[in-house]
C-alpha positions as CSV (number, residue, x, y, z in Angstrom):
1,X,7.3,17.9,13.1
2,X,3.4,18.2,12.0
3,X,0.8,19.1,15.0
4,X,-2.2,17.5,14.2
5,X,-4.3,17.5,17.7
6,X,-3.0,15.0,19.8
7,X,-0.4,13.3,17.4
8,X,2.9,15.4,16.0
9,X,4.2,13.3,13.0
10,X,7.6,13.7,11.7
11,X,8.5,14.6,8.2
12,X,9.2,10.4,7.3
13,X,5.6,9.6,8.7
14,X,3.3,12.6,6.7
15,X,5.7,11.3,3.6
16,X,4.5,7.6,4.5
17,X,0.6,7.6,5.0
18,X,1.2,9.9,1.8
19,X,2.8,7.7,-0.3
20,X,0.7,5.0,0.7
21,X,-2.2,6.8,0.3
22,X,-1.3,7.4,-3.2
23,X,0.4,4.1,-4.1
24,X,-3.4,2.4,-3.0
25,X,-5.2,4.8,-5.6
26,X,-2.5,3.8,-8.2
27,X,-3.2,0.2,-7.2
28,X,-7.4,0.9,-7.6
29,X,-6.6,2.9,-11.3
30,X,-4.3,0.8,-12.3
31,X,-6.7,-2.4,-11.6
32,X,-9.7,-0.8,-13.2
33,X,-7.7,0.0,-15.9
34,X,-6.4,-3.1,-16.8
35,X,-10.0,-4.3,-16.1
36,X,-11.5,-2.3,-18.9
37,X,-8.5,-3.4,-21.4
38,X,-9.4,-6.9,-20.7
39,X,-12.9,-6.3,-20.8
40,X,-13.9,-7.9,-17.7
41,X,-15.3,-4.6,-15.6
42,X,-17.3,-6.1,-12.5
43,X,-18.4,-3.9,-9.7
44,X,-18.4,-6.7,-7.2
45,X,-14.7,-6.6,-7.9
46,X,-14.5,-3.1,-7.7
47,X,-16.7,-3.0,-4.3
48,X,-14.0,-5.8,-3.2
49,X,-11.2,-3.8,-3.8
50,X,-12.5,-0.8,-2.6
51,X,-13.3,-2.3,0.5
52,X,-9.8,-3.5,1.2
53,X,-8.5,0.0,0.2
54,X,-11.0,1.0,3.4
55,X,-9.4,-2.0,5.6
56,X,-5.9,-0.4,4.6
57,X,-6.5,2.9,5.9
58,X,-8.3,1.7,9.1
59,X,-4.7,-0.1,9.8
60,X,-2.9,3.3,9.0
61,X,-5.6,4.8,11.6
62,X,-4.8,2.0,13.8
63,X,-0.8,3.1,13.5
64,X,-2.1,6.7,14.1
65,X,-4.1,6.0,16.9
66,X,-1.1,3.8,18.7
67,X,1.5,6.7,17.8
68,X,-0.6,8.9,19.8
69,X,-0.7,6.5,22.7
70,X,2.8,6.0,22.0
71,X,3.5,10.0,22.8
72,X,1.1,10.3,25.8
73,X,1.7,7.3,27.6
74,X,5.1,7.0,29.5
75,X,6.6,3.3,28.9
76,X,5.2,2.5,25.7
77,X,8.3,1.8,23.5
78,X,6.8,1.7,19.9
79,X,6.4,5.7,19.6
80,X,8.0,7.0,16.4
81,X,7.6,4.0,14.4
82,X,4.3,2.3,13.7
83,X,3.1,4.6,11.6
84,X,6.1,4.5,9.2
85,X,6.7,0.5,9.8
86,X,2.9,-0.2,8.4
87,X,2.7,2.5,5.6
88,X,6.4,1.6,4.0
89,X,4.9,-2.2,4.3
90,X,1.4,-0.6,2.6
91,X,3.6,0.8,0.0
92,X,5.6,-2.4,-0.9
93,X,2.4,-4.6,-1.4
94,X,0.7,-1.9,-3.4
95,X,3.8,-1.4,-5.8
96,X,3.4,-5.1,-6.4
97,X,-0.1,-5.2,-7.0
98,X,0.2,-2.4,-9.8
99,X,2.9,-4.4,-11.2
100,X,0.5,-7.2,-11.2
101,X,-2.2,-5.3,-12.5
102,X,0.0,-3.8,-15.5
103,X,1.0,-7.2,-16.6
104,X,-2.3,-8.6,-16.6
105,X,-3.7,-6.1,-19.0
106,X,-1.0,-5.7,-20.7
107,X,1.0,-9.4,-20.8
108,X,4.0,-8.6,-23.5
109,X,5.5,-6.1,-20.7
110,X,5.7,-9.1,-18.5
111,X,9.1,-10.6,-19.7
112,X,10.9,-7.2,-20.1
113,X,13.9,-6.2,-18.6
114,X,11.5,-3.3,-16.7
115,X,9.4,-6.2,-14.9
116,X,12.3,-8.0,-14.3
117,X,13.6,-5.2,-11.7
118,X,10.7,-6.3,-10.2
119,X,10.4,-10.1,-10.6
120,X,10.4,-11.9,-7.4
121,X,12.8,-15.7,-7.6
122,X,10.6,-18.6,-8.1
123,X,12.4,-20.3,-5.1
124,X,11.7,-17.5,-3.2
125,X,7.5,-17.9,-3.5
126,X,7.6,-21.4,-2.7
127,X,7.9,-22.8,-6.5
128,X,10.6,-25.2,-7.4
């Protein structure tokens, strides 16, 4: 376990906020990449996505903040797995976004056996 002030964190949970930490500045380079490929560079989309890279970490300090209510208050149930929960949940919708962003920029990857690892069922999103 991790002592930071009034939280410890397991091993798992520093692992999750870091991965989706990182997977959300892959998500931010791998957009702006793709942006400048396609030519299409706009700060108001870049202040967008920036912003909801901000919203994403204020949920992670949300998790934080009820893990540490979580460890100092007896009866609350949740301890141990908020954190963990919402960053594994962070990570999956930013692999999928870089996926998205890749593909976009880059279109003739998008029908290759790599993306198909990835390729969500038609059925499943609600398509016929």
């Amino acid at each position: 376990m991790s002592d930071i002030g009034l939280i410890q964190f397991s091993e798992a949970q520093v692992w999750a906020i870091g991965l989706a930490c990182v997977l959300m500045l892959m998500d931010f380079v791998t957009g702006f990449v793709g942006a400048v490929v396609r030519g299409d560079v706009s700060s108001s989309k870049m202040r967008e996505g920036l912003g909801h890279k901000a919203l994403l970490l204020c949920v992670i300090v949300l998790a934080v903040i009820v893990e540490a209510g979580a460890q100092h208050v007896a009866g609350l149930g949740f301890g141990g797995v908020t954190v963990t929960v919402v960053c594994a949940y962070i990570a999956v919708m930013e692999v999928a976004s870089c996926l998205e962003n890749v593909c976009a920029a880059y279109p003739e990857l998008r029908d290759t056996p790599l993306m198909r690892v990835f390729k969500h069922d038609e059925h499943d999103e609600g398509g016929e």
